[in-house]
C-alpha positions as CSV (number, residue, x, y, z in Angstrom):
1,X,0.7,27.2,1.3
2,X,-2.8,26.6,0.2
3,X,-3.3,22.7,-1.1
4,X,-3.6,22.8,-4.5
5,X,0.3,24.1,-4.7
6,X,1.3,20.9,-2.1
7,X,-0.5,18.3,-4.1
8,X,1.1,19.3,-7.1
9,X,4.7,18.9,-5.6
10,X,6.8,15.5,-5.6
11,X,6.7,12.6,-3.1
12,X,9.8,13.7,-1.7
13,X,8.9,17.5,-1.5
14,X,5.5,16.8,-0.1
15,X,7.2,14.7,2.3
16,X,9.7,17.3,3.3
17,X,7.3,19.7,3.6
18,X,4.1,17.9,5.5
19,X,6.2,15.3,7.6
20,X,4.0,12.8,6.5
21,X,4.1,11.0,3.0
22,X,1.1,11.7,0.5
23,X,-0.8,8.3,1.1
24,X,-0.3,8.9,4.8
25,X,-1.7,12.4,4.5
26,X,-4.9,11.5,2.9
27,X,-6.0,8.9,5.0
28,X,-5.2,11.8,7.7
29,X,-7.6,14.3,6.0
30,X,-10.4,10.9,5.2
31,X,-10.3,10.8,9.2
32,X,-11.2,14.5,9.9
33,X,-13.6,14.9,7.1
34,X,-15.5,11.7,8.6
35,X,-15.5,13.7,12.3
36,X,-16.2,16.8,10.5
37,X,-19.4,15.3,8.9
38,X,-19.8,13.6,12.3
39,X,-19.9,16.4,14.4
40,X,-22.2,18.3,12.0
């Protein structure tokens, strides 16, 4: 599922679907864009 159809879903159903909730998720994806940047 690409991400523009997950962010548009509800907390619950992002939840269900990622494992993690939303705020938890982007802190995730502020982590690996900072190694990303990092590493390049």
């Amino acid at each position: 599922m690409r991400w523009e159809t997950i962010n548009k879903l509800a907390a619950d159903e992002f939840r269900r679907l990622t494992g993690v909730k939303k705020p938890t998720f982007e802190e995730m994806v502020k982590i690996l864009q900072a190694a990303r940047a990092e590493k390049n």
